[in-house]
TORMILO-468060 format. One record per residue: x, y, z of N, C-alpha, C in turn; chain. Coordinates in pm, whole numbers. Layout:
% residues N
VOGU | X | Y | Z | X | Y | Z | X | Y | Z | A
...
This chain:
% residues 131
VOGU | 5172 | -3805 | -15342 | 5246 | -3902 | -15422 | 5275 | -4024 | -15334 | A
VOGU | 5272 | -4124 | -15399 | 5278 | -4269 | -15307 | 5432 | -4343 | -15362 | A
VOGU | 5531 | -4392 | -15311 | 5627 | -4420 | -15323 | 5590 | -4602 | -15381 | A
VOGU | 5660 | -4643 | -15497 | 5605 | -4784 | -15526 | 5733 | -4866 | -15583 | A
VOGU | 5721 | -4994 | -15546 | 5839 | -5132 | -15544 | 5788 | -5225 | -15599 | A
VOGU | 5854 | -5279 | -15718 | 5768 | -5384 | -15766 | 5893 | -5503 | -15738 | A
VOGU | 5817 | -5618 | -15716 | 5927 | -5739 | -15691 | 5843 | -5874 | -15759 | A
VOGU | 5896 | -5944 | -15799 | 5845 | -6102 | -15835 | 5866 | -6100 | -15978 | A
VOGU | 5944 | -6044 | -16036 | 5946 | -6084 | -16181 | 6106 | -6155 | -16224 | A
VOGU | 6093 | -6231 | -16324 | 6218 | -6353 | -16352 | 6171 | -6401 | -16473 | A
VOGU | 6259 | -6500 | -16519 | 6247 | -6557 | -16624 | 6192 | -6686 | -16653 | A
VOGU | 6095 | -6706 | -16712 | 5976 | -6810 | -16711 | 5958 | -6899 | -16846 | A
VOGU | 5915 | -7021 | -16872 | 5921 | -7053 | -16974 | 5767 | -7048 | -16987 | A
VOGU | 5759 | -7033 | -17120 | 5605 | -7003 | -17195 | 5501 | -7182 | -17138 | A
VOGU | 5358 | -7087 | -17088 | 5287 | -7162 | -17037 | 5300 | -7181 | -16863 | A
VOGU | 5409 | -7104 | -16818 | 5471 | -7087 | -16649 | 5354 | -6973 | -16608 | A
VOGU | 5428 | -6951 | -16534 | 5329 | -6859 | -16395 | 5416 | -6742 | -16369 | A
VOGU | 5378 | -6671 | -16289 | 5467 | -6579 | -16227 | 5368 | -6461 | -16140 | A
VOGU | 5384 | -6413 | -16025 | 5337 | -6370 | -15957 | 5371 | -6208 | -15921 | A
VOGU | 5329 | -6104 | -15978 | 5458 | -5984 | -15904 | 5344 | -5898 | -15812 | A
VOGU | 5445 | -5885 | -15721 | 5355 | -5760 | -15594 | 5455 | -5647 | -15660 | A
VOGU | 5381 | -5531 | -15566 | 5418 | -5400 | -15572 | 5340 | -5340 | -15410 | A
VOGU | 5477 | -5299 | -15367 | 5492 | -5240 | -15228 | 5427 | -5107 | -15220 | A
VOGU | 5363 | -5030 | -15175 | 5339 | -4921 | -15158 | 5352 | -4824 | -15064 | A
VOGU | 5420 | -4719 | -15037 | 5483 | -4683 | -14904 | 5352 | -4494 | -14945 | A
VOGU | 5245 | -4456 | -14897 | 5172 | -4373 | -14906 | 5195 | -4202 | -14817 | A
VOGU | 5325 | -4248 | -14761 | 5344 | -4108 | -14687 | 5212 | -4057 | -14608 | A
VOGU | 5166 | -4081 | -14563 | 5047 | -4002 | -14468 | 4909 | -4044 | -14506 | A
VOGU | 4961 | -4063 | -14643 | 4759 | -4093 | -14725 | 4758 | -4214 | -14742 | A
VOGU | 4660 | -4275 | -14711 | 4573 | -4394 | -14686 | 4630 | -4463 | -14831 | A
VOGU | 4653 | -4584 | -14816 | 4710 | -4655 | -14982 | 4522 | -4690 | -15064 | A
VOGU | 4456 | -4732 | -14999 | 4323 | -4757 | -15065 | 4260 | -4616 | -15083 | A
VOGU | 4296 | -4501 | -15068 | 4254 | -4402 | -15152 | 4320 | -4370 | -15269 | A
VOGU | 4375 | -4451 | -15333 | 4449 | -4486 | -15447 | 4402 | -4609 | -15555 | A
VOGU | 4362 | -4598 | -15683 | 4305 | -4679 | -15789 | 4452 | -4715 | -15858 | A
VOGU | 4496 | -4832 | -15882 | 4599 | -4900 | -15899 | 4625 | -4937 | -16041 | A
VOGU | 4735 | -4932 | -16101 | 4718 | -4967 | -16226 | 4884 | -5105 | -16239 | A
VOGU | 4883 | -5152 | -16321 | 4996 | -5216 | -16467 | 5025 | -5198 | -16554 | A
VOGU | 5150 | -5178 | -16630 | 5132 | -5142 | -16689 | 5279 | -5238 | -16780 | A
VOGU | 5310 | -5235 | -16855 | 5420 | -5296 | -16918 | 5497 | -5210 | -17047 | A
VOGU | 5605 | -5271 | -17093 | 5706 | -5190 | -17164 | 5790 | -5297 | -17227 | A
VOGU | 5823 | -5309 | -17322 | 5868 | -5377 | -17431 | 5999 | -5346 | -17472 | A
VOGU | 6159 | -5348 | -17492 | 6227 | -5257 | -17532 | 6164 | -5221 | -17674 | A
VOGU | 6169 | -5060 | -17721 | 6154 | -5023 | -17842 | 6034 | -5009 | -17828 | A
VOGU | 5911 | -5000 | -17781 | 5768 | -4993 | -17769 | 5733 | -4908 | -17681 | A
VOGU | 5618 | -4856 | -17678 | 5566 | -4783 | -17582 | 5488 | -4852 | -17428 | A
VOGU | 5503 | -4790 | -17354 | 5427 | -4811 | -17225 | 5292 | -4876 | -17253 | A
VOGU | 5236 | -4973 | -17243 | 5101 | -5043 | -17265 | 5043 | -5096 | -17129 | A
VOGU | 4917 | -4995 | -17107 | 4847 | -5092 | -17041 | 4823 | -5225 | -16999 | A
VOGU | 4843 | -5306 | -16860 | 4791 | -5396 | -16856 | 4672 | -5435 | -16836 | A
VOGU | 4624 | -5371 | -16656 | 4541 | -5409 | -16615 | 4540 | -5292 | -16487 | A
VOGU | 4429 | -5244 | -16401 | 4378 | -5201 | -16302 | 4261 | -5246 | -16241 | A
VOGU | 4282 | -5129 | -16100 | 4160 | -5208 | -16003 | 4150 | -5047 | -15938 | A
VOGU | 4013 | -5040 | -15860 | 4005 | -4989 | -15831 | 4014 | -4915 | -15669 | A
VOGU | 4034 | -4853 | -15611 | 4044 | -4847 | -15488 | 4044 | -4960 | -15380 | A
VOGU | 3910 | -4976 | -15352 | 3877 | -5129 | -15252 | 3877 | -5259 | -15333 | A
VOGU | 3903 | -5239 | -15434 | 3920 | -5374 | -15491 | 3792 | -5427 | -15570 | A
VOGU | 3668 | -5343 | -15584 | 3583 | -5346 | -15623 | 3557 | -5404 | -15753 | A
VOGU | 3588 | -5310 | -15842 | 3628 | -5334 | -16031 | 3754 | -5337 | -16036 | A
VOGU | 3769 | -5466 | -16193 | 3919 | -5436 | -16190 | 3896 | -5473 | -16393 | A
VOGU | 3954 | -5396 | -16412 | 3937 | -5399 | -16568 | 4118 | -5455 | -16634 | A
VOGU | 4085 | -5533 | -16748 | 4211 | -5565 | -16830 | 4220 | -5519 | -16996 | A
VOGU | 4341 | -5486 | -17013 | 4351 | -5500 | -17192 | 4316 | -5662 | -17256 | A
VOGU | 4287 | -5657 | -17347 | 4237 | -5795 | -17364 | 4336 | -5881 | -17438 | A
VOGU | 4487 | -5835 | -17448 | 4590 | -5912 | -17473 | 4612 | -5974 | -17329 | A
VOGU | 4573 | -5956 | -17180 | 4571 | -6075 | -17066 | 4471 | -6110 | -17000 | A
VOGU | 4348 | -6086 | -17077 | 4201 | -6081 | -17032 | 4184 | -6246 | -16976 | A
VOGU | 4144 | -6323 | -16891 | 4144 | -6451 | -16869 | 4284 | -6535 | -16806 | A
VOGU | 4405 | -6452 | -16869 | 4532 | -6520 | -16787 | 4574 | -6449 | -16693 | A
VOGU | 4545 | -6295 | -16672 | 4637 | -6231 | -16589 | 4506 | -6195 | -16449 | A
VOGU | 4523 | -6145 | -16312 | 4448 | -6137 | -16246 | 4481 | -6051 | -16171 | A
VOGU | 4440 | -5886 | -16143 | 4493 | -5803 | -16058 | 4440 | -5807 | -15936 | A
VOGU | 4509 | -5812 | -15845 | 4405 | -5762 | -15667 | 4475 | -5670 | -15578 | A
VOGU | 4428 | -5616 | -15482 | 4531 | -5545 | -15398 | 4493 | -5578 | -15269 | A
VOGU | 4575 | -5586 | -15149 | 4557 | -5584 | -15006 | 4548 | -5438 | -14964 | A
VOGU | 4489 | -5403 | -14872 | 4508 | -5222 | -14865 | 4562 | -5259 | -14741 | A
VOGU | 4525 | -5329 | -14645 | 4578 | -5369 | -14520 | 4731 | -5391 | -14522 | A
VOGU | 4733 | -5435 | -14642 | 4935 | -5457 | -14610 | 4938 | -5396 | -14776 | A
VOGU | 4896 | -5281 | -14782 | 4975 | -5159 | -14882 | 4999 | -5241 | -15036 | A
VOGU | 4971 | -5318 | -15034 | 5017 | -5399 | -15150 | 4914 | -5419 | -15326 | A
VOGU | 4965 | -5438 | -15391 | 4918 | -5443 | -15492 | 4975 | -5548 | -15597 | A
VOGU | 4904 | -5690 | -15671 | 4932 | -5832 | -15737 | 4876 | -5797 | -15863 | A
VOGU | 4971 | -5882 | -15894 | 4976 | -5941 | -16030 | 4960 | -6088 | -16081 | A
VOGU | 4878 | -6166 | -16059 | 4936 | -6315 | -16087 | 4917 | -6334 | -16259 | A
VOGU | 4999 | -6369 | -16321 | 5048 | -6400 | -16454 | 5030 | -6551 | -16467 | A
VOGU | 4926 | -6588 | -16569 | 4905 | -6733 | -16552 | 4943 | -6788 | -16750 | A
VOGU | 4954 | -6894 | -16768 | 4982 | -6906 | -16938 | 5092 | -6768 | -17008 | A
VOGU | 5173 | -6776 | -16987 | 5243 | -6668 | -17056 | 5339 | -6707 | -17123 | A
VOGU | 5343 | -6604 | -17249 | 5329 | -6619 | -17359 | 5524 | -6545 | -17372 | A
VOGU | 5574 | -6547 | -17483 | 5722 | -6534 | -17499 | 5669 | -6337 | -17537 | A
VOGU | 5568 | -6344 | -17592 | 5524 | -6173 | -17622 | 5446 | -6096 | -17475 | A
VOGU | 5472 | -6177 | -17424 | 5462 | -6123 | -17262 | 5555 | -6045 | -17187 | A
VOGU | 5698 | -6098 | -17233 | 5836 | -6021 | -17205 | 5808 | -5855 | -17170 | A
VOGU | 5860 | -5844 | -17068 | 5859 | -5690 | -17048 | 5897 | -5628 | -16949 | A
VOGU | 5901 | -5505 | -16907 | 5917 | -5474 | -16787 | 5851 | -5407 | -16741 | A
VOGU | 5764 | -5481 | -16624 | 5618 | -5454 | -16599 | 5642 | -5334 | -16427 | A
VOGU | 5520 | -5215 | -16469 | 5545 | -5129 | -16379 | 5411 | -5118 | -16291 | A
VOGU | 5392 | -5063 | -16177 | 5289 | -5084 | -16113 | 5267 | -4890 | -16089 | A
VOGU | 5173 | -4877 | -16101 | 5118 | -4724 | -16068 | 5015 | -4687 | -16018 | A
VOGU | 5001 | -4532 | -16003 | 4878 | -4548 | -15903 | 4863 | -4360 | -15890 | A
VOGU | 4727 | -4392 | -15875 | 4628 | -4281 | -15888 | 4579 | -4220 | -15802 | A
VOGU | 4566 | -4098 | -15693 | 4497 | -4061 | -15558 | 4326 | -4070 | -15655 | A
VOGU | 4244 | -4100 | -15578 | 4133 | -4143 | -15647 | 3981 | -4080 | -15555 | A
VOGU | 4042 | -4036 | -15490 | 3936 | -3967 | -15361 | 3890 | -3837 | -15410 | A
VOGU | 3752 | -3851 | -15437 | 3652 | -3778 | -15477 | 3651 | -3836 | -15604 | A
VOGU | 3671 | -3904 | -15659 | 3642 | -3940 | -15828 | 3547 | -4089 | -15807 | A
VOGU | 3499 | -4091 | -15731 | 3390 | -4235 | -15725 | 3431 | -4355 | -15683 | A
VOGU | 3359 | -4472 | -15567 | 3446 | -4570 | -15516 | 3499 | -4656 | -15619 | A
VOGU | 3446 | -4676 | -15752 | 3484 | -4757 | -15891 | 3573 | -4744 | -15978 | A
VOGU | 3618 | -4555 | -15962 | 3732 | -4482 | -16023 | 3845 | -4592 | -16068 | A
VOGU | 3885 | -4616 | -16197 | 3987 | -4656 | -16248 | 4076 | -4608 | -16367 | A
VOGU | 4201 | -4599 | -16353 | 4227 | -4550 | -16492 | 4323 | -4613 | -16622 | A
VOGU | 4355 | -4589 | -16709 | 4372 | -4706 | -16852 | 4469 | -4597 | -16910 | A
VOGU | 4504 | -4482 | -16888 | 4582 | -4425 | -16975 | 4739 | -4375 | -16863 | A
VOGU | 4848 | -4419 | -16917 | 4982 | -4414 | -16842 | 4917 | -4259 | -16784 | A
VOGU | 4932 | -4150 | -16852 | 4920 | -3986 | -16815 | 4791 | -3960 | -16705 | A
VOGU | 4748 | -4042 | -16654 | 4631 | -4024 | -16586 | 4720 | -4081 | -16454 | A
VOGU | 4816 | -4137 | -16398 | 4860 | -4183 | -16322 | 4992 | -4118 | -16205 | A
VOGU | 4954 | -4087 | -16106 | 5067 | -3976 | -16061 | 5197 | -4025 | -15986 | A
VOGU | 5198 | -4161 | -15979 | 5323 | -4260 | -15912 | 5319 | -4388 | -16003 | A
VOGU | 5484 | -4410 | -16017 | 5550 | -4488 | -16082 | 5618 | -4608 | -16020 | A
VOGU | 5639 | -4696 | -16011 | 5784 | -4807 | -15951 | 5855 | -4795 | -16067 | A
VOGU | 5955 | -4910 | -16029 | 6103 | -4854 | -16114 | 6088 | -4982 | -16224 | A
VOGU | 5984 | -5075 | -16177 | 5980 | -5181 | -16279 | 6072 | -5299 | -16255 | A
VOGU | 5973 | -5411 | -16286 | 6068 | -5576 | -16285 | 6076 | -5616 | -16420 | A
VOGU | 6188 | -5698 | -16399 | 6158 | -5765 | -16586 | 6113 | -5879 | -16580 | A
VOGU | 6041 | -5900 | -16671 | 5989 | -6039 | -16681 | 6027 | -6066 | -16820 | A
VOGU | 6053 | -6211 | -16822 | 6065 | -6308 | -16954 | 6061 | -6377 | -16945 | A
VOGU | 5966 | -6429 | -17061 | 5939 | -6563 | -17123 | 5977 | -6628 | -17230 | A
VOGU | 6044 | -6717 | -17201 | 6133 | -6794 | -17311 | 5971 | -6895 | -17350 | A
VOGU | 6072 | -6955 | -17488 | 5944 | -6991 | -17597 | 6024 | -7155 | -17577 | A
């Protein structure tokens, strides 16, 4: 299990930016043997996919409600894992969580899209976008 911190989220006006990392503290195991995910939360809604990447940074796949504005990457060298949020939208609001997958033996491209496939959580930032 990998211990995870998400920081950079605030309140933005629609068409702003916003940037969030997520810290990763791996206890013994390597953080890039880990496929990374986003994920967001709405009050009253369910957990929705954002976006992932995969281990080395190889593939990185999105839902296509931030396909073109949002951009995931990770540093493995400094444990870290981004978010940059570009054009956002007031239905962007949320509180966005960063997670993550041990991914060793499942292929260097391994990524995953479903919350239950994911074995570490952060506690989540909020983000909002005023209209």
């Amino acid at each position: 299990q990998v211990e995870l911190v998400e920081s950079g989220g605030g309140l933005v006006q629609a068409g702003g930016s916003l940037r969030l990392s997520c810290a990763a503290s791996a206890f013994g195991r390597t953080f890039s043997n880990y496929a990374m995910g986003w994920f967001r939360q709405a009050p009253g809604t369910e957990r929705v996919y954002v976006a992932s990447i995969s281990r080395g940074g190889g593939r990185s796949y999105y839902n296509d409600f931030v396909a073109g504005r949002f951009t995931i990457s990770r540093d493995n060298a400094k444990n870290s894992l981004y978010l940059q949020m570009s054009s956002l939208k007031p239905e962007d609001s949320a509180v966005y969580y960063c997670a993550a997958v041990l991914a060793t033996g499942r292929g260097v491209f391994f990524t995953a899209r479903e919350a239950d496939q994911y074995d570490s959580w952060g506690q989540g930032t909020q983000v909002t976008v005023s209209s």
